[in-house]
C-alpha positions as CSV (number, residue, x, y, z in Angstrom):
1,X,-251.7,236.2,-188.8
2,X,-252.0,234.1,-192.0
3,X,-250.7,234.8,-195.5
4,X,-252.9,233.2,-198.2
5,X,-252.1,233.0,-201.4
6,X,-254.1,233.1,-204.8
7,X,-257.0,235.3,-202.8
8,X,-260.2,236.1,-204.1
9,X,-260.9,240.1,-203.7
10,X,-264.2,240.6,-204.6
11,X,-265.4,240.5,-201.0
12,X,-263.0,243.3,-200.4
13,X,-263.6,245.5,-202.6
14,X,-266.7,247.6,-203.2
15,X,-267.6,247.1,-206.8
16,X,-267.6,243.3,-206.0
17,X,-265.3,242.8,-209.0
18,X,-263.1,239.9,-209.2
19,X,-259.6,239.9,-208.7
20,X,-257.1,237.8,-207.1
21,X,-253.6,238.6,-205.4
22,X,-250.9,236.7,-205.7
23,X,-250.8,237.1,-201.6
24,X,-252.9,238.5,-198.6
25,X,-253.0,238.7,-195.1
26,X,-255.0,240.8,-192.5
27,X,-253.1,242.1,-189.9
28,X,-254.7,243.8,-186.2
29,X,-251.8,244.8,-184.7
30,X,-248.4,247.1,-185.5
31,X,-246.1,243.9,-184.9
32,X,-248.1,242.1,-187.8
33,X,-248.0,244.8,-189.7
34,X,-243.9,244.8,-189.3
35,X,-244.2,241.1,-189.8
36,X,-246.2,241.7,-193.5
37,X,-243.9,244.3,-194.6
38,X,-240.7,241.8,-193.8
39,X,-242.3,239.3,-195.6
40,X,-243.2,242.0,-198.8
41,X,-239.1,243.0,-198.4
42,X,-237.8,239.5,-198.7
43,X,-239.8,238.2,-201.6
44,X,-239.7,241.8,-203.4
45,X,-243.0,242.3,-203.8
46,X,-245.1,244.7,-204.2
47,X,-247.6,245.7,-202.2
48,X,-250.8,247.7,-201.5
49,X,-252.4,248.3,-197.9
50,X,-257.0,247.9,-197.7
51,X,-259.2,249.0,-195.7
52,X,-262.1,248.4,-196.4
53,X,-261.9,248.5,-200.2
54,X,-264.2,251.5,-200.6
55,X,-261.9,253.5,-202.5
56,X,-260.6,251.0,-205.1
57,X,-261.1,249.5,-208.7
58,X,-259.3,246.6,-209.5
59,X,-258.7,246.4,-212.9
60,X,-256.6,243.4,-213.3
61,X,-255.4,240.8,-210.9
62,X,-252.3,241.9,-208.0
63,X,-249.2,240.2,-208.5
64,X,-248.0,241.5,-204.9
65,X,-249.1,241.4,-201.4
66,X,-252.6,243.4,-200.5
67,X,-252.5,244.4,-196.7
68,X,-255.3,244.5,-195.1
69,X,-255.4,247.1,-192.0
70,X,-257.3,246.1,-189.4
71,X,-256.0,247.6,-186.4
72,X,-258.3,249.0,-183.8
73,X,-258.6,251.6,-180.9
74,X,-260.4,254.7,-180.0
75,X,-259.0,257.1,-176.9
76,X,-259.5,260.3,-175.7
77,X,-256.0,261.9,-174.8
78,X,-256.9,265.0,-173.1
79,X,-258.8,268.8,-173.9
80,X,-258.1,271.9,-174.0
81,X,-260.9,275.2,-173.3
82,X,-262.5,274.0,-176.4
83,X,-261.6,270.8,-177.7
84,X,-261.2,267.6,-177.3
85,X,-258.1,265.8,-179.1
86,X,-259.5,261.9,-179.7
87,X,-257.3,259.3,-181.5
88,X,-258.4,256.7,-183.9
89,X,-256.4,253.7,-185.1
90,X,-256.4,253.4,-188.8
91,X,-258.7,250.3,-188.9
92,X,-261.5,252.1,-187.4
93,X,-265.1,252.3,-189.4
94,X,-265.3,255.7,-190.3
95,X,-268.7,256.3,-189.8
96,X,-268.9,254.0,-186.9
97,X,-265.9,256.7,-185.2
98,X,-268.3,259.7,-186.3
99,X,-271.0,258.2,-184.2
100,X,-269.0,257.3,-181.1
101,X,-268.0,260.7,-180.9
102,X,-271.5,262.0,-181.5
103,X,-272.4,259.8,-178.9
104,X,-269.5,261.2,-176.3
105,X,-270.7,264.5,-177.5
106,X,-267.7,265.3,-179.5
107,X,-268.3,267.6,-181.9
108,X,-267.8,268.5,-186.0
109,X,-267.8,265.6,-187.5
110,X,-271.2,265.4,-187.8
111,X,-271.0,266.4,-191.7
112,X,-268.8,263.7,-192.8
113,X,-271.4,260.7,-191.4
114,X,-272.1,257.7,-193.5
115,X,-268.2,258.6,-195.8
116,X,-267.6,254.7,-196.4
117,X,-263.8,253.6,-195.8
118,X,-261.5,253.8,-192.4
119,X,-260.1,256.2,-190.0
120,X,-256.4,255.5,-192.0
121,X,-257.6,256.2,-195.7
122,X,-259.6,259.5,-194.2
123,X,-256.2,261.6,-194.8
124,X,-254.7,260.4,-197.4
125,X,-257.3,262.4,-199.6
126,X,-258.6,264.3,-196.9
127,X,-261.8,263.5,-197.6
128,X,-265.1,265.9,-197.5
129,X,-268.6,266.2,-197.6
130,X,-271.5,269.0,-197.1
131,X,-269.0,271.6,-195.8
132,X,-266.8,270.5,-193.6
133,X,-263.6,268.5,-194.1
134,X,-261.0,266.2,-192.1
135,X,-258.4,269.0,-192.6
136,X,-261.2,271.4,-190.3
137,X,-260.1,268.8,-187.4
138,X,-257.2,266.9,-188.1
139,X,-254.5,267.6,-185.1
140,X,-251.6,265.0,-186.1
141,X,-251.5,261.4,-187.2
142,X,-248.9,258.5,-186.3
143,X,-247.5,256.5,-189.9
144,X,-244.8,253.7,-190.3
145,X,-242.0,254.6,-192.6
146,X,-242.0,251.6,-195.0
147,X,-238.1,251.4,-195.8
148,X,-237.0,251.0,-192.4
149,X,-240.4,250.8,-190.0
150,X,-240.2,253.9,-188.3
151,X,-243.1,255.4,-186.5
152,X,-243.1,259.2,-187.4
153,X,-245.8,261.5,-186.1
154,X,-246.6,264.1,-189.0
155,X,-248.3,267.6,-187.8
156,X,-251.6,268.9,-189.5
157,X,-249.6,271.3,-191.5
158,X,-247.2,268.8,-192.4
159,X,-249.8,266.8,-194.4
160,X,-250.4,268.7,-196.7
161,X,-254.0,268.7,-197.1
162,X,-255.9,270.5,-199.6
163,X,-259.4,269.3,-201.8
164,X,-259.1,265.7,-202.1
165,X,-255.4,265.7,-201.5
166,X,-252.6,265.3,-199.1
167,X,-248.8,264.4,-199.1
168,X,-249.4,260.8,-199.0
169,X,-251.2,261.2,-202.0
170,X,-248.6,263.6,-203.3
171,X,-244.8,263.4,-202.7
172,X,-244.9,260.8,-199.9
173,X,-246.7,258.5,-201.7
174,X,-246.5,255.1,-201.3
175,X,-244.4,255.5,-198.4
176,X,-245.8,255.8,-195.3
177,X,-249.1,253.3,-193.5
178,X,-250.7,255.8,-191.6
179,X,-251.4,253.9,-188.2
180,X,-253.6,256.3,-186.3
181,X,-254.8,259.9,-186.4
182,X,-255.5,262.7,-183.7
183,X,-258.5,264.9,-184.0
184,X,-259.5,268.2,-182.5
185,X,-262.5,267.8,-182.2
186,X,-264.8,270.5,-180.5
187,X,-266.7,270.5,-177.3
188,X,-269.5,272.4,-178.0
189,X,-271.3,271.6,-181.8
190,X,-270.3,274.4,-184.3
191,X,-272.9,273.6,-186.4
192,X,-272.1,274.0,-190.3
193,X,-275.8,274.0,-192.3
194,X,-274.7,276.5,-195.6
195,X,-274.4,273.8,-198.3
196,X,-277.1,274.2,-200.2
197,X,-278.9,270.2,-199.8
198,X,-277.9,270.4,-196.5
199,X,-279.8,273.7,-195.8
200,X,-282.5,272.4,-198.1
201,X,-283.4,269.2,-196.3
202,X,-283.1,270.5,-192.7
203,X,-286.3,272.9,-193.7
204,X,-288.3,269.7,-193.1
205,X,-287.4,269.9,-189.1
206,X,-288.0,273.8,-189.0
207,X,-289.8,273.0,-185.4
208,X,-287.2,270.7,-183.8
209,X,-283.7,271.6,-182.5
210,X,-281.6,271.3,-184.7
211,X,-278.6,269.3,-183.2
212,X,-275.5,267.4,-184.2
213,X,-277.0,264.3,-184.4
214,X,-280.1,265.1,-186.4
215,X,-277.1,266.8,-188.9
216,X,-275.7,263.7,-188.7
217,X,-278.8,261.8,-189.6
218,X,-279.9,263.8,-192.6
219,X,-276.6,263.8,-193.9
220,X,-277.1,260.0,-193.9
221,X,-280.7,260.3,-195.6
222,X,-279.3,262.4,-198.6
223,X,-275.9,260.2,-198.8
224,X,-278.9,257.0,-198.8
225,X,-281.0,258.9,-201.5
226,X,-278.4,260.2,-203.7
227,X,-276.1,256.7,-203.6
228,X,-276.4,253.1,-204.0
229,X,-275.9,250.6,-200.8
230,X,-272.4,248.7,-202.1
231,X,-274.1,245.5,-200.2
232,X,-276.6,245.2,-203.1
233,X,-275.3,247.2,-206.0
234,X,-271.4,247.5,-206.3
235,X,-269.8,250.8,-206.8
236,X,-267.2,252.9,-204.5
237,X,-269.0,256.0,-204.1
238,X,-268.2,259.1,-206.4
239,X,-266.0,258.0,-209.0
240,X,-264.1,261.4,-209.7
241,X,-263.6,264.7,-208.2
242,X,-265.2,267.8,-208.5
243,X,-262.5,269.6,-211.0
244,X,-260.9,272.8,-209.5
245,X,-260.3,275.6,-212.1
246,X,-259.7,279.3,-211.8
247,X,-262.1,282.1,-211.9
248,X,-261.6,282.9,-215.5
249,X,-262.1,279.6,-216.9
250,X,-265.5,279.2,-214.3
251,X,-266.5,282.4,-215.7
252,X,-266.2,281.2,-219.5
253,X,-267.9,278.2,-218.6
254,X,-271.0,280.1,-217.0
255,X,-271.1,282.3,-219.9
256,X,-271.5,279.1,-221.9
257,X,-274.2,277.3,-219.7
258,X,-275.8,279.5,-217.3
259,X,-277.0,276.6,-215.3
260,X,-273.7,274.8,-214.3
261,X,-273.0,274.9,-210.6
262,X,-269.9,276.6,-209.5
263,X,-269.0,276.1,-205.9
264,X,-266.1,279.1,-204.7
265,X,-262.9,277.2,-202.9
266,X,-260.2,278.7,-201.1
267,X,-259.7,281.4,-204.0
268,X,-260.3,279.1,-207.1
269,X,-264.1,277.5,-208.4
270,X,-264.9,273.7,-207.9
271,X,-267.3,272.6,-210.5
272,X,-269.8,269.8,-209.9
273,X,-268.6,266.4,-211.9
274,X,-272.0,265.4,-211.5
275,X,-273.2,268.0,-213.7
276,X,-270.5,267.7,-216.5
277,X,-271.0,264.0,-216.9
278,X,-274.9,264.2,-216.7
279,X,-274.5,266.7,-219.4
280,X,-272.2,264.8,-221.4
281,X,-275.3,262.2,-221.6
282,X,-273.8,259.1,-219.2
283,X,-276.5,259.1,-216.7
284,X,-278.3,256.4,-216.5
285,X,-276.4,254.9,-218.8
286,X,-275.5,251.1,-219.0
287,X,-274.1,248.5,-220.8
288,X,-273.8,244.9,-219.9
289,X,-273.0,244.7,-216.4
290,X,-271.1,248.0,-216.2
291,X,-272.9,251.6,-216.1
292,X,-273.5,254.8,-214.7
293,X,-276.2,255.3,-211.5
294,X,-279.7,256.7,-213.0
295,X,-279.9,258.7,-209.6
296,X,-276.0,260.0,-209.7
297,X,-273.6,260.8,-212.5
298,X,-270.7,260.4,-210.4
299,X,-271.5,257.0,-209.5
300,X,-270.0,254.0,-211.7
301,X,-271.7,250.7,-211.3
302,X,-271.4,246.8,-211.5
303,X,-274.9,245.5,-212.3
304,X,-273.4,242.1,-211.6
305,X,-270.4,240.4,-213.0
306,X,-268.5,243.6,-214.9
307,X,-264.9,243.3,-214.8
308,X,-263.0,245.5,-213.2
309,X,-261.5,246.5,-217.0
310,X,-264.7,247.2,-218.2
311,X,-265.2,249.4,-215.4
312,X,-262.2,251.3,-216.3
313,X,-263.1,251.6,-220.0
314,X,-266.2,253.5,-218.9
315,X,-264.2,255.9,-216.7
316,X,-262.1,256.7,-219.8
317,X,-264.9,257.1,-222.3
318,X,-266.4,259.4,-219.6
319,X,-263.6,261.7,-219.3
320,X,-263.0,261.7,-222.9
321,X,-266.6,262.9,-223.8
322,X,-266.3,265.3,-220.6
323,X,-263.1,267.1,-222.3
324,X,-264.1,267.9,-225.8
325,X,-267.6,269.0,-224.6
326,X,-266.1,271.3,-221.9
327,X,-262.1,271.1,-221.7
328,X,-262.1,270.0,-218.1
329,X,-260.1,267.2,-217.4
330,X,-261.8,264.8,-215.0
331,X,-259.6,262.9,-212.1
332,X,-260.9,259.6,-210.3
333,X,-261.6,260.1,-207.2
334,X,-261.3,256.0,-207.1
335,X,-257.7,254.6,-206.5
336,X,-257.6,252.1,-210.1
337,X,-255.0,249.2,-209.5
């Protein structure tokens, strides 16, 4: 383990901005992590953990310590009549762990293929795609209490998770490092095809069985179509969340513009960002190195050398034009630093 100072981020994060932190280190195992955060305690900094900096916008350099969690492991840890309970260490590939347990013929996750980021970050805003969500399998996850370094093993129901959200985003935040996390995960596929470009693209293989993996792969093919690789454009995915709002306020809005989509969740509407900025007229839009995808209003793009500032003065001007044309608030998906 090696703690170098002055480090160049742009290589770890996504967008490919440029921004250096005061210190860095990797660490692969728990003991380095323990060793990083004693080393964070007695200079007082502060600090931020990585993964694989999917999720982030750095708008200014780090005066702290970034963390970057790199610890590794998959293991099966026994079954039940129906499922199979599989743990992930927190430094896992997502997408690579959705394909090793396609390939073991665990089942569910078949949805959530090609969701960039690690197994650590996955709960923190339980994250979702084409139906299905981490809270549909999450069974319990270990996290490191950062005042003292206690390992505490949180229940599904004691995370907390709802859309895009969990208690680490929420009251624990900033601190627990989740470590590792235990999925149900099912033995038999449960296929879920109901969202709507899911449905709509598995119509092309009408005469083939349709089986978890080929789920898996056309989720992939509409996640390649609909956003940009972050090896040759950088961005960090969707930008912002779908906004949640209640029935009334959905019902206004319909009233107003018949065609906005308005997806029904767990007793309130989510509304599609997309939609809402696309309407706002940011599509496509660019200026200088910084912009908005042509293909996808959600995504926010470095054409080349945008700052990570710039980037962030887009976001606002977005949400600003997205609340006095509809008065929805939109919140970044993106963690901005």
């Amino acid at each position: 383990m090696q703690i170098q100072e002055d480090f160049d981020l742009r290589h770890f994060n996504t967008f490919h901005v440029s921004a250096h932190a005061r210190y860095f280190v990797e660490v692969s195992t728990i003991l380095e992590l323990s060793t990083a955060l004693d080393f964070q305690k007695t200079h007082d900094l502060p600090f931020i953990l990585i993964g694989q900096g999917s999720n982030l916008l750095f708008k200014e350099d780090y005066p702290g310590l970034i963390i970057e969690l790199n610890i590794r492991g998959i293991k099966k840890l026994g079954e039940t009549r129906e499922r199979i309970h599989v743990k992930a260490s927190c430094g896992e590939n997502w997408h690579e762990f959705v394909q090793y347990c396609l390939q073991k013929e665990y089942f569910g996750l078949e949805n959530l293929s090609l969701i960039p980021g690690t197994v650590g970050a996955a709960p923190v805003q339980n994250i979702g795609a084409y139906g299905v969500e981490l809270s549909d399998f999450l069974h319990e996850l270990e996290a490191i209490r950062i005042s003292d370094g206690q390992l505490r093993t949180f229940s599904r129901d004691e995370c907390e998770l709802s859309y895009r959200h969990s208690v680490f985003k929420g009251e624990l935040r900033d601190q627990y490092i989740i470590t590792s996390v235990t999925l149900a995960l099912l033995k038999k596929p449960q296929l879920k095809l109901t969202y709507p470009a899911l449905n709509t693209a598995l119509q092309d293989y009408a005469e083939q069985e349709i089986t978890a993996q080929l789920v898996s792969d056309v989720v992939c093919q509409i996640r390649r179509s609909k956003l940009p690789d972050p090896l040759t454009l950088g961005n960090a995915g969707s930008f912002f969340r779908n906004p949640v709002v209640s029935q009334d306020i959905a019902d206004s809005l319909k009233a107003q513009y018949p065609d906005i989509p308005i997806y029904p969740y767990e007793g309130v509407c989510k509304i599609a960002a997309a939609w809402l900025i696309d309407q706002a007229g940011w599509k496509g839009y660019r200026e200088g190195d910084v912009g908005v995808h042509k293909d996808h209003a959600l995504v926010l793009v470095n054409y080349g050398n945008a700052r990570g500032e710039e980037l962030f003065d887009l976001s606002q001007r977005i949400q600003q034009s997205v609340q006095e044309k509809f008065g929805i608030e939109l919140e970044p998906e993106v963690r901005i630093i």
